[in-house]
KERO-349455 format. One line per field, with one value per residue (C-alpha): x negated, y, z negated; chain; residue number from 1. Coordinates in nm, 2 decimals. Example, Ala and Ser with C-alpha at 12.3 -4.5 7.8 and 13.67 -1.06 7.14 Angstrom:
X	[-1.23	-1.37]
Y	[-0.45	-0.11]
Z	[-0.78	-0.71]
chain	[A	A]
n	[1	2]
//
This chain:
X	[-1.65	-1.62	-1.97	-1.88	-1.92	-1.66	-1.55	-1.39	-1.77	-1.94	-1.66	-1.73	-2.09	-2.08	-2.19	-1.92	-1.99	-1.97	-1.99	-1.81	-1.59	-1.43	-1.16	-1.01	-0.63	-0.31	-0.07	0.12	0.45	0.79	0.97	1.38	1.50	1.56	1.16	1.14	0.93	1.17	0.99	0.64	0.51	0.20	0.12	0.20	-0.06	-0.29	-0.27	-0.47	-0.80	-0.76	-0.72	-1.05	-1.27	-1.08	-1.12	-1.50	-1.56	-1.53	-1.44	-1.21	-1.07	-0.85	-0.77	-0.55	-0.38	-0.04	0.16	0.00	-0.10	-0.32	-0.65	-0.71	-0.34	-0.17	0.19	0.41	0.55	0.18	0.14	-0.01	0.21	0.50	0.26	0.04	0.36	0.47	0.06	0.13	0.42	0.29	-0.05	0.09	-0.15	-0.17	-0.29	-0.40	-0.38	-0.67	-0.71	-1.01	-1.25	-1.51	-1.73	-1.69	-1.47	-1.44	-1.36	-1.44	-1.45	-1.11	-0.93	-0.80	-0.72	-0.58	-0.79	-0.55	-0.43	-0.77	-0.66	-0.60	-0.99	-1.16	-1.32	-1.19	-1.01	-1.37	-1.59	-1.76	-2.12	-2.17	-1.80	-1.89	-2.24	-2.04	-1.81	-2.07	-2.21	-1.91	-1.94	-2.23	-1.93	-1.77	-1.42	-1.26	-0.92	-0.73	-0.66	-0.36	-0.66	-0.95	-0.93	-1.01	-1.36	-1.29	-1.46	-1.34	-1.32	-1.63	-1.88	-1.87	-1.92	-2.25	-2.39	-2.22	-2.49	-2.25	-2.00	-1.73	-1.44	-1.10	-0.92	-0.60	-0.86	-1.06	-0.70	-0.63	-0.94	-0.96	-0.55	-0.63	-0.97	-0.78	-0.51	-0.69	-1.08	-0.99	-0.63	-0.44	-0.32	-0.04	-0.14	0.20	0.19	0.53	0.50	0.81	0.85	0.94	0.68	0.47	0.19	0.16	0.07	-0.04	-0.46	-0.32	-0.10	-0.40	-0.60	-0.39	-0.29	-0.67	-0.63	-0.26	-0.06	0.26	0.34	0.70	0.79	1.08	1.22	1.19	0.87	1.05	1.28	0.97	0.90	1.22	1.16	0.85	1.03	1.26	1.59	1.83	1.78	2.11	1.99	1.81	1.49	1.18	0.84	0.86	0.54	0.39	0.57	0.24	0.07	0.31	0.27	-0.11	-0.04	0.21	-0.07	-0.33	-0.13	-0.07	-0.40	-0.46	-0.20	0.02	0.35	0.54	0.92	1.14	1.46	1.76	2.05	2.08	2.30	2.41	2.56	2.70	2.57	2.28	2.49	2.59	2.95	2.89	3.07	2.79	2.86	2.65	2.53	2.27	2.00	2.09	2.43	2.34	2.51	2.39	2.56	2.45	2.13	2.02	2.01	1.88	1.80	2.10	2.16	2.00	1.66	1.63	1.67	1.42	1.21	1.28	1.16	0.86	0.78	0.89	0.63	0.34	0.02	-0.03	0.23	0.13	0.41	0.44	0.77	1.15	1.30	1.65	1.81	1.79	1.89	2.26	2.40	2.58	2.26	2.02	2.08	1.77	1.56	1.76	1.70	1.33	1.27	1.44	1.26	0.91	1.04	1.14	0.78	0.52	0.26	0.06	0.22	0.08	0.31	0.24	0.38	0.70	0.97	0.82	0.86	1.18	1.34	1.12	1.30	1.68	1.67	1.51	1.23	0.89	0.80	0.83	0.59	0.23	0.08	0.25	0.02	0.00	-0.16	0.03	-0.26	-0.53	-0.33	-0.28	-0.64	-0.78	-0.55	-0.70	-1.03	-1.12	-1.40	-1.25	-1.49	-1.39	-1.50	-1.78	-1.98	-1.91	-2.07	-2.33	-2.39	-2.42	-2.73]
Y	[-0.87	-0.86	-0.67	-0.77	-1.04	-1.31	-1.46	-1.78	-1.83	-1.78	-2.07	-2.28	-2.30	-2.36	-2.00	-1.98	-2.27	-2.18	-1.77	-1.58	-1.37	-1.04	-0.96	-0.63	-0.72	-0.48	-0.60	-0.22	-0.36	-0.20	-0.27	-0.22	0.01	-0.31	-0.34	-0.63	-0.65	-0.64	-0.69	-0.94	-0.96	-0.77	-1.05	-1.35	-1.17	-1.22	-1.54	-1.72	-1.54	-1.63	-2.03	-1.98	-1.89	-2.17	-2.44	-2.35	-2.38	-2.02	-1.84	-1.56	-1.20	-1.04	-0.63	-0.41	-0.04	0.01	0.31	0.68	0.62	0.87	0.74	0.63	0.59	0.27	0.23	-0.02	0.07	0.11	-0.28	-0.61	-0.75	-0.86	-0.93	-1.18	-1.37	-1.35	-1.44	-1.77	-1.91	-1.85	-2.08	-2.34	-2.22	-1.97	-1.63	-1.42	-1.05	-0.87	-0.55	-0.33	-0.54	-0.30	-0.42	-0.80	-1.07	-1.44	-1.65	-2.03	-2.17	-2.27	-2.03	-1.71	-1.36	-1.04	-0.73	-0.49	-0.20	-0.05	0.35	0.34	0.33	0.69	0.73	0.48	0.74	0.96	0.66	0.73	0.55	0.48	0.25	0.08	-0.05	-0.18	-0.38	-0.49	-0.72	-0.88	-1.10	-1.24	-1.21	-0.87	-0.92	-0.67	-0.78	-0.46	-0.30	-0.09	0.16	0.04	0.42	0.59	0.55	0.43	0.25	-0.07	-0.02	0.12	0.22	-0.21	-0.26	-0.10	-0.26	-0.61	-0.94	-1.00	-0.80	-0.93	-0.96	-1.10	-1.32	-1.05	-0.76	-1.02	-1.03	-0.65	-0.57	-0.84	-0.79	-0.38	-0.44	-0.67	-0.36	-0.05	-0.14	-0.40	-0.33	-0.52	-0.23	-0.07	0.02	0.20	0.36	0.43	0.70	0.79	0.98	1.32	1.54	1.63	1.75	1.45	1.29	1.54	1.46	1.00	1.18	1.42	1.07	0.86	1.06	1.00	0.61	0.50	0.48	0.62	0.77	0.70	1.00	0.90	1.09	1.44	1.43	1.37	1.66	1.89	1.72	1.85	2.19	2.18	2.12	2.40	2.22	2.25	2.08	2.22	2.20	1.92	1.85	1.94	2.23	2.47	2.62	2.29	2.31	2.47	2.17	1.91	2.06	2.04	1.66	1.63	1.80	1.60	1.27	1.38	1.51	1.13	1.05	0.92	1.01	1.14	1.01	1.30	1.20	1.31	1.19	1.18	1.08	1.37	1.41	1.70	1.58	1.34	1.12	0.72	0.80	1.11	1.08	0.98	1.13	1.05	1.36	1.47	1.63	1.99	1.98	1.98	2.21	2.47	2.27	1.93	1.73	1.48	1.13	0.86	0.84	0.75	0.45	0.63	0.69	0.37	0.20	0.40	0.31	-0.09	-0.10	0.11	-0.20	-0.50	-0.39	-0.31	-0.53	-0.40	-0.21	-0.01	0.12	0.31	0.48	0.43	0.64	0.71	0.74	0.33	0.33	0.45	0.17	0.42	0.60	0.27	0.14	0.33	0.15	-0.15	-0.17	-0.10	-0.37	-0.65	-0.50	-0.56	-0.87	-1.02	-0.86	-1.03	-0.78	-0.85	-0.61	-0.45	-0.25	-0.08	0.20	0.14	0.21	0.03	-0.26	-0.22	-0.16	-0.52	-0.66	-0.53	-0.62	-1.00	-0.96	-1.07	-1.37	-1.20	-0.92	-1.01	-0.87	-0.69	-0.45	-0.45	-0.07	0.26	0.50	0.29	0.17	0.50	0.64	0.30	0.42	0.75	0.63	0.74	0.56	0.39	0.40	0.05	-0.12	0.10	-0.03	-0.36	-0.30	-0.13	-0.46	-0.69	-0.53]
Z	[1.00	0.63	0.45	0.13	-0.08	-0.15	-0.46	-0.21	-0.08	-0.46	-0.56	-0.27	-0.31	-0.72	-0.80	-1.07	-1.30	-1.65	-1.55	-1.69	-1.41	-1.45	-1.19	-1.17	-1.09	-0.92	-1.19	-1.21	-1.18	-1.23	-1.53	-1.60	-1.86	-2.12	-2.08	-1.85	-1.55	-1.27	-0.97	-0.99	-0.67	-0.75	-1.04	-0.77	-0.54	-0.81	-0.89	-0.62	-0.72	-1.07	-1.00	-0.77	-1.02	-1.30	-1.02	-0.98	-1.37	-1.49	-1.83	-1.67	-1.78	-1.56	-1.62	-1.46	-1.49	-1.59	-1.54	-1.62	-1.98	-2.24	-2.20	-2.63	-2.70	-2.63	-2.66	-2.60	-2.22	-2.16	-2.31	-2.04	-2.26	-2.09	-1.79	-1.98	-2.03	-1.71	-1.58	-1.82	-1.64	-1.34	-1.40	-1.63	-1.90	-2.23	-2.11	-2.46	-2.40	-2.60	-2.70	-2.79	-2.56	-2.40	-2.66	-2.64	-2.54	-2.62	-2.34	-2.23	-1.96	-1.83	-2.00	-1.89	-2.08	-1.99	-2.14	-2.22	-1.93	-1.87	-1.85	-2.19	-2.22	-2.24	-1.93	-1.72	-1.46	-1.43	-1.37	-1.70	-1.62	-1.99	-2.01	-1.66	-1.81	-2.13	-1.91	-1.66	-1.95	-2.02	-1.66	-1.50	-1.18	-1.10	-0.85	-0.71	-0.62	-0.60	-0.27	-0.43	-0.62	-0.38	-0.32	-0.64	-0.78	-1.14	-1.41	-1.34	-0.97	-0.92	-1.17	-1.28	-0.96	-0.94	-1.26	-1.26	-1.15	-0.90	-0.75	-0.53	-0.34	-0.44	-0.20	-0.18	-0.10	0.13	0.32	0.33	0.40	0.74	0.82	0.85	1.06	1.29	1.32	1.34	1.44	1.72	1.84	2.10	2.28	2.31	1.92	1.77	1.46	1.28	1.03	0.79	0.44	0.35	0.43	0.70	0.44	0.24	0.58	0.80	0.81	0.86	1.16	1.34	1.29	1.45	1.69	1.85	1.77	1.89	2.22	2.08	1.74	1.65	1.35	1.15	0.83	0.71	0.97	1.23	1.13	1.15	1.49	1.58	1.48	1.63	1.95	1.95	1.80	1.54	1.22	1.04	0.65	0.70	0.48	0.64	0.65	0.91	0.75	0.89	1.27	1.39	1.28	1.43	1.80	1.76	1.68	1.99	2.20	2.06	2.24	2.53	2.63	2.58	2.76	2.49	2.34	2.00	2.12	1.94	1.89	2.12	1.89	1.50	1.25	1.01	0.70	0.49	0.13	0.03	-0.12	-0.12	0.01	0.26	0.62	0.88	1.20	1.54	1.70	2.00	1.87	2.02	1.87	1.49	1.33	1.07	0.77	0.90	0.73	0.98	0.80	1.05	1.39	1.66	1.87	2.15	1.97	1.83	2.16	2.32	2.00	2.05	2.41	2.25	1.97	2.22	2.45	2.14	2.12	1.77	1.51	1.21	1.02	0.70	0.58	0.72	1.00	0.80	0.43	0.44	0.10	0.20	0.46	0.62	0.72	0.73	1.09	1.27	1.00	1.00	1.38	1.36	1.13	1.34	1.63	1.46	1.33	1.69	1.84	1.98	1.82	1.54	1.25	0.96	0.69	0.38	0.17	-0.15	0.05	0.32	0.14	0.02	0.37	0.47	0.18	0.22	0.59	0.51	0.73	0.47	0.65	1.01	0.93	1.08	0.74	0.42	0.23	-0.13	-0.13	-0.08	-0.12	0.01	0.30	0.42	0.37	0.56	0.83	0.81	0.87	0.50	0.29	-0.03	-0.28	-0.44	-0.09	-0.03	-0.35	-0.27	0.08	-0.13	-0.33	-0.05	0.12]
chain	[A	A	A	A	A	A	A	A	A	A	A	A	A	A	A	A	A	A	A	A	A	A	A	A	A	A	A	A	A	A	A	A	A	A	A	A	A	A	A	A	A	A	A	A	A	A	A	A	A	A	A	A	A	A	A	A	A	A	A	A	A	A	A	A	A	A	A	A	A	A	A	A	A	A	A	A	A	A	A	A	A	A	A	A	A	A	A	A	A	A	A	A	A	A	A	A	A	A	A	A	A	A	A	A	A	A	A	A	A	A	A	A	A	A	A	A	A	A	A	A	A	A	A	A	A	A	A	A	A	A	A	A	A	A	A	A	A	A	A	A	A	A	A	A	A	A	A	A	A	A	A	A	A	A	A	A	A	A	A	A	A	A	A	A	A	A	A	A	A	A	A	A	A	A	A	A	A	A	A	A	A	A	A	A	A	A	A	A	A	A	A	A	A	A	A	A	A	A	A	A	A	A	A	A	A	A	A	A	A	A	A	A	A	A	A	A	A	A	A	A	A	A	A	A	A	A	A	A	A	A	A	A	A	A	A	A	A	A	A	A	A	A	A	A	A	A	A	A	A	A	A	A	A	A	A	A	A	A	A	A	A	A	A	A	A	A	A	A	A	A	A	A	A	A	A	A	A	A	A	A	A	A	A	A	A	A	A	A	A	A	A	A	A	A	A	A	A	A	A	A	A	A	A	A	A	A	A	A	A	A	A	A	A	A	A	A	A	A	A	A	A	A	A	A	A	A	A	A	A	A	A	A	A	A	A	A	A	A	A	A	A	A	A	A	A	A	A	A	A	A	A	A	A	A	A	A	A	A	A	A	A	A	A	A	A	A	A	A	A	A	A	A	A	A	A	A	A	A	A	A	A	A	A	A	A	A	A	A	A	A	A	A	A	A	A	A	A]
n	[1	2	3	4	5	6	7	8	9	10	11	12	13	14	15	16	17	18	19	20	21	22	23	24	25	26	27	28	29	30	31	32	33	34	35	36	37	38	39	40	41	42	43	44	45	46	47	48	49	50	51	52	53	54	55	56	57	58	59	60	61	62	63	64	65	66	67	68	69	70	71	72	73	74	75	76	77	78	79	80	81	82	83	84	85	86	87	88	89	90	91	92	93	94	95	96	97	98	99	100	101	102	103	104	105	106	107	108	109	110	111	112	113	114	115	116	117	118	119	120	121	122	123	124	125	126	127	128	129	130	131	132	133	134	135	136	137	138	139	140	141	142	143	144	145	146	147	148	149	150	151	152	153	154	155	156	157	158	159	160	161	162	163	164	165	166	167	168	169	170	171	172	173	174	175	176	177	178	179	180	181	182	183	184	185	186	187	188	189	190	191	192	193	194	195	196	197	198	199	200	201	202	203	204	205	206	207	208	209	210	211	212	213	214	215	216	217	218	219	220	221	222	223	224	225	226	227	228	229	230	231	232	233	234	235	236	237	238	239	240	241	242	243	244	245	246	247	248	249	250	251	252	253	254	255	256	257	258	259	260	261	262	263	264	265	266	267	268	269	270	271	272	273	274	275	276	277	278	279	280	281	282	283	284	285	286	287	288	289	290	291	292	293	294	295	296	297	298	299	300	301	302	303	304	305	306	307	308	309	310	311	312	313	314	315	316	317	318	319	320	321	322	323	324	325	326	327	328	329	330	331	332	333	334	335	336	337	338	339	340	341	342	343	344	345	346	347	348	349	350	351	352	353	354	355	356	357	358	359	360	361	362	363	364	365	366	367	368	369	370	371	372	373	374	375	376	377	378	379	380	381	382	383	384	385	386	387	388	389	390	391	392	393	394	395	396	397]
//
C-alpha cells in the first residue's frame, strides 16, 4: 500500500482547480548525432500526468534534467528544446519552453510549459535548501513523477518536495512504485532474480541483498564470468574481477544456506575478439581455452535457465546474460526473453540494456511491468531508501 500522496486522487476530488501544479518529469532522452531525439519513450511516459492535472483545471509546468550539464551554463545540447516540441505533438497543444524561471513563471490555466533542464540551475544537484524554497512558491501542487532519479535527493526531487503546499505522486511513479511492491515486498514464490552487466562491483551490495530475498539467482554477463571463477573454472580472457571472486562464493553460500541456488553455467559460447563479426564457438564450461572470451551462455544453460523461469511465481530481471548486441552471441538472451515472455509469473524489468534486449526481441507488451529507472530500480531492489519517495512519505503524515 502506497504512503504517498496521489496526484490521480487530488484530480479526482477537484483539488487541482485553477492550482497551479509543478511536476518534476524523466524527459532525459537520447538524441542522434544530427541533434534529434531519437528514442521518446521517456516523454510518452510522461504525458498521462500532465493531461491529469489539465483535465482537473490546472495551470501546469513540467521540468526535467537533461544530460550532465554545468550547473549556470546552458548550451544548446543541454536545451528542453527539442523536447518541448516533441511534448506539443504529443498533447495537441503549444508547449513554451522558458528559461530563467526560478524566480517566476506565467502560466494559465490550461496551458502547459516546460521550465528549462533544471541542472543547469546552481544548486540543483546538492539540494540547495535556498533554490527548493524559490521553486516551492511557484505551485500551490508539487508532483513527483520521476522514478528514473527518485534516488538522488535534488532540488527538484526533494528539497521542493519538502516546502511545496502539496506534494505528490505522479501517476508513472504511482506505477513503479506499486509494480516493484507487488515484486519484491509480496512475491509469489518461486521469486527469480536475473542479474546481468559487466561487473560484479557495480552490483555486488543488489546481489548479497537478494541473495536473502530470492529462490534462485540466475548471474549472466561478465558476473557470471566471476561466478565461474569463483567456482574453480576457466574463463580464457574473458572479462571479469577476480579481486571480487571472494565475494561471489560468499553470495553462492549465502543461497544455499537458504536452501536456494546461483545455476553456474556448464557450457558457453566463446569468441576470440569482441567484435560484430567474431566466430562463435559452443563450448563446456571446463574446456575454455586460455585465448577464449566467453560471450553468451550455451544451449545447455539456457535450458536449465527456462525450466528455472517457466516454473517462477515472480521474475526480476536487470541486465542480459550474453553480448545481445552481436546476433551471433545474443541467443542466451534471446531465449531468456521469450522464456519471461511465455511465463506465467508476474515480471518486472529495468536497467538500459534491459530494455533494449525487450525491444530487439519484441517482447514490450509480454513483460508484466517495464521500469523506466536504472538507478532507482536497482536501489529499490536493494532494499535502499530513495530519497525522492521518502519525502513524499514524509508529506503525507
Amino acid at each position: 500500500m502506497l504512503n504517498v500522496k496521489l496526484l490521480s486522487h487530488l484530480a479526482k476530488t477537484g483539488e487541482l482547480q485553477g492550482k497551479r501544479v509543478f511536476i518534476r518529469s524523466d524527459l532525459n532522452v537520447p538524441f542522434t548525432e544530427q541533434g534529434e531525439i531519437s528514442e521518446d519513450t521517456r516523454i510518452r511516459a510522461s504525458v498521462p500526468a500532465i493531461k491529469l492535472a489539465l483535465e482537473a483545471g490546472a495551470a501546469v509546468m513540467v521540468t526535467s534534467h537533461l544530460g550532465r550539464p554545468t550547473e549556470g551554463v546552458l548550451t544548446p545540447k543541454d536545451s528542453l528544446a527539442p523536447v518541448a516540441k516533441r511534448l506539443s505533438e504529443l498533447l495537441g497543444q503549444n508547449v513554451s519552453l522558458i528559461q530563467n524561471w526560478v524566480d517566476g513563471v506565467e502560466v494559465k490555466v490550461g496551458e502547459v510549459v516546460l521550465l528549462e533542464n533544471c541542472r543547469v540551475n546552481v544548486g540543483e544537484k546538492k539540494n540547495n535548501d535556498e533554490l527548493a524554497q524559490k521553486m516551492a512558491k511557484l505551485c500551490d501542487v508539487y508532483v513527483n513523477d520521476a522514478f528514473g532519479t527518485a534516488h538522488r535527493a535534488e532540488a527538484t526531487t526533494h528539497g521542493i518536495a519538502k516546502y511545496a503546499k502539496i506534494a505528490c505522486a505522479g501517476p508513472l511513479l504511482e506505477a513503479e512504485l506499486t509494480a516493484l511492491g507487488k515484486a519484491l515486498q509480496e512475491p509469489k514464490r518461486p521469486l527469480v532474480a536475473i542479474v546481468g552487466g559487466s561487473k560484479v562491483s557495480t552490483k555486488l551490495s543488489i546481489l548479497q541483498s537478494l541473495a536473502t530475498k530470492v529462490d534462485q539467482l540466475i548471474v549472466g554477463g561478465g558476473i557470471a564470468n566471476t561466478f565461474m571463477l569463483a567456482k574453480g573454472l576457466p574463463i580464457g580472457k574473458s572479462l571479469a574481477e577476480p579481486d571480487q571472486v571472494e565475494q561471489a562464493k560468499a553470495v553462492m553460500d549465502l543461497m544455499e544456506k537458504r536452501g536456494a541456488s546461483v545455476p553456474i553455467p556448464t557450457d558457453v559460447v566463446v569468441g576470440k575478439a569482441f567484435s560484430a563479426d567474431a566466430q562463435a564457438t559452443p563450448k563446456l564450461s571446463t574446456e575454455i581455452a586460455d585465448d577464449d572470451m566467453v560471450f553468451d551462455i550455451g544451449e545447455q544453460t539456457a535450458q536449465t535457465l527456462v525450466e528455472i523461469i517457466k516454473k517462477a511465481g515472480t521474475v526480476v530481471w536487470n541486465g542480459p546474460v550474453g553480448v545481445f548486441e552481436f546476433d551471433q552471441f545474443a541467443k542466451g538472451t534471446a531465449q531468456i526473453s521469450y522464456a519471461i515472455a511465455d511465463s506465467d509469473a508476474f515480471s518486472i524489468a529495468g536497467g538500459g540494456d534491459t530494455l533494449a534486449a525487450i525491444a530487439k526481441f519484441g517482447i514490450t507488451d509480454k513483460v508484466g511491468y517495464i521500469s523506466t529507472g536504472g538507478g532507482a530500480f536497482l536501489e529499490f531492489l536493494e532494499g535502499k531508501v530513495l530519497p525522492a519517495v521518502d519525502i513524499l512519505e514524509q508529506r503525507n503524515t
